[in-house]
C-alpha positions in Angstrom: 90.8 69.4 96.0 88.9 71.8 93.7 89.4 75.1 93.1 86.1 76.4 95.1 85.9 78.5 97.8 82.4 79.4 99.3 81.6 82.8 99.4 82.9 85.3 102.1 80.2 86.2 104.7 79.5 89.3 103.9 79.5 91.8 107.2 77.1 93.7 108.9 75.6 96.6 106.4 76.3 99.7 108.8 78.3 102.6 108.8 79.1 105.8 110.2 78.5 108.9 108.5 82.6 109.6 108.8 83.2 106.2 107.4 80.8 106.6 104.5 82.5 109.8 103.6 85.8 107.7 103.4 84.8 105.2 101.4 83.0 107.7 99.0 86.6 109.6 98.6 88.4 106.6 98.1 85.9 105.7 95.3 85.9 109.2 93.7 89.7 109.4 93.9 90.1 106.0 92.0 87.5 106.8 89.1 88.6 110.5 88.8 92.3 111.0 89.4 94.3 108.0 89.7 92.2 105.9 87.1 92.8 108.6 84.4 96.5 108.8 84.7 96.6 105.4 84.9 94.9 104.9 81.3 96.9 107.5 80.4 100.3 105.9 81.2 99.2 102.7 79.5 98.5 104.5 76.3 101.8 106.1 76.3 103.3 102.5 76.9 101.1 100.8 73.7 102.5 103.4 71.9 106.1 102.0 72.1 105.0 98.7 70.1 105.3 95.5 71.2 103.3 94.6 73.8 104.4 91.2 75.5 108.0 92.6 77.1 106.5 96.3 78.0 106.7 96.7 81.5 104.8 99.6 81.8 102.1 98.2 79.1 101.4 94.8 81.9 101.7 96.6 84.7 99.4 99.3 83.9 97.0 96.9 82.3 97.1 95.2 85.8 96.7 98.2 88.0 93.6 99.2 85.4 92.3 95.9 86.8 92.9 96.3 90.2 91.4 99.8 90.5 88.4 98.3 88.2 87.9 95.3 90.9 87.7 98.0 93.7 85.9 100.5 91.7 83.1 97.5 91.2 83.5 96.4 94.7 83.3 99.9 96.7 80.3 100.7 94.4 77.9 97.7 95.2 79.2 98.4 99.5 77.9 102.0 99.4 74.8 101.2 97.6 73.6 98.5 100.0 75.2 99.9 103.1 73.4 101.6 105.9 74.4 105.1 106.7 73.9 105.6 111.1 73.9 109.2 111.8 72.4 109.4 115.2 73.0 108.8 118.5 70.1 106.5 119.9 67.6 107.6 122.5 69.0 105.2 125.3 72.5 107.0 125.2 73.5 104.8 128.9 73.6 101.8 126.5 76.3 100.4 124.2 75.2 100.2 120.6 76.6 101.3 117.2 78.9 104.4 116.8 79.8 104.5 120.7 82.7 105.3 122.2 83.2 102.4 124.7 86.0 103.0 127.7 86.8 99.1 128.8 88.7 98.3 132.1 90.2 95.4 132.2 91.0 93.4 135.9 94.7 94.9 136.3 93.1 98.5 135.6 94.3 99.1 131.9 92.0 101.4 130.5 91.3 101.2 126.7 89.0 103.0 124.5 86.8 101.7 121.4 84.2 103.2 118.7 81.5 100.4 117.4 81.5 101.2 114.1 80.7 98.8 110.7 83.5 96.1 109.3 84.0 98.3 106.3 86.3 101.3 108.8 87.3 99.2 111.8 90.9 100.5 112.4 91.9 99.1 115.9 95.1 101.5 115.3 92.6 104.1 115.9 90.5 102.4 118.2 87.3 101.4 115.5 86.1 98.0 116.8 84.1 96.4 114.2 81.0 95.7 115.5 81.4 92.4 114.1 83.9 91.4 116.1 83.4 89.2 119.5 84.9 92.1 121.9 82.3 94.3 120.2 79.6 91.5 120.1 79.9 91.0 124.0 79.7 95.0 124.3 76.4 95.3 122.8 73.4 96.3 125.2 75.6 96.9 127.6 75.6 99.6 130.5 78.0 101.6 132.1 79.6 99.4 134.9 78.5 96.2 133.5 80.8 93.2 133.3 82.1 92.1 129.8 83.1 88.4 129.5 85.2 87.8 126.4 85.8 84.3 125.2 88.8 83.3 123.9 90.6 79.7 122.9 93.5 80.4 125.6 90.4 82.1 128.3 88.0 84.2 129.3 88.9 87.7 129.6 86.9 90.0 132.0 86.2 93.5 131.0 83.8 96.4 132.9 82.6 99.2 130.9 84.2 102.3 132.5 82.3 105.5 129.7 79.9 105.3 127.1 80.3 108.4 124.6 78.4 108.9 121.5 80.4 112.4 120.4 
């Protein structure tokens, strides 16, 4: 078995203004403050001589990398990403940036936000809009049915609110 691994499919190029703004702090904050100190430190550690047993001379040279990798990666995202502002016009339907309120048959009540794969936080409640919960959502209206497939079942949801605030 080779070393190859196709490439990751890459997800759906939306975002939310708020999400944007997150991603474009995170990038700013690597290249202007924590990049910096971290040159910084790993000057201070070549200075100390050899190289090959400094601690603080690999590990910086590795964190440089790692905040390099995501510097690259968060760059490329933002410039081919699609920034969603506004609500649409058909604001009784479910599309991207709504706030979804899902019932579920027992009466559990649990609330969403469609947003892009690059912020989904289902901590917070972001549902990527990638995801098959979200996927079923879509095009929905307010006291439609909601199947969701899974390998154990089917799980029956009905859309309770639809909020775009």
């Amino acid at each position: 078995m080779g070393r190859y691994r196709p490439p990751a499919r890459k997800g759906s190029p939306y975002i939310t203004k708020e999400g944007a703004d997150v991603l474009q702090a995170e990038l700013s904050h690597l290249w202007k403050v924590e990049r910096p100190e971290v040159t910084n430190a790993v000057h201070e550690a070549a200075k100390n001589g050899d190289r090959s047993e400094n601690g603080d001379y690999i590990y910086g040279k590795r964190r440089l990398r790692e905040i390099d990798r995501r510097v690259r990666y968060l760059s490329k995202r933002l410039d081919e990403l699609t920034v969603v502002e506004q609500a649409p016009p058909e604001r009784d339907k479910v599309f991207f940036g709504a706030w979804v309120t899902l019932e579920d048959e027992a009466g559990n009540e649990q609330r969403y936000r469609i947003v892009g794969p690059d912020e989904f936080d289902l901590a917070a409640g972001k549902l990527s809009m990638d995801s098959p919960l979200a996927r079923a959502m879509l095009g929905k209206r307010l006291d439609d049915e909601v199947l969701l497939k899974k390998p154990e079942g089917s799980e029956c949801f009905y859309i309770v609110a639809i909020d775009y605030c």
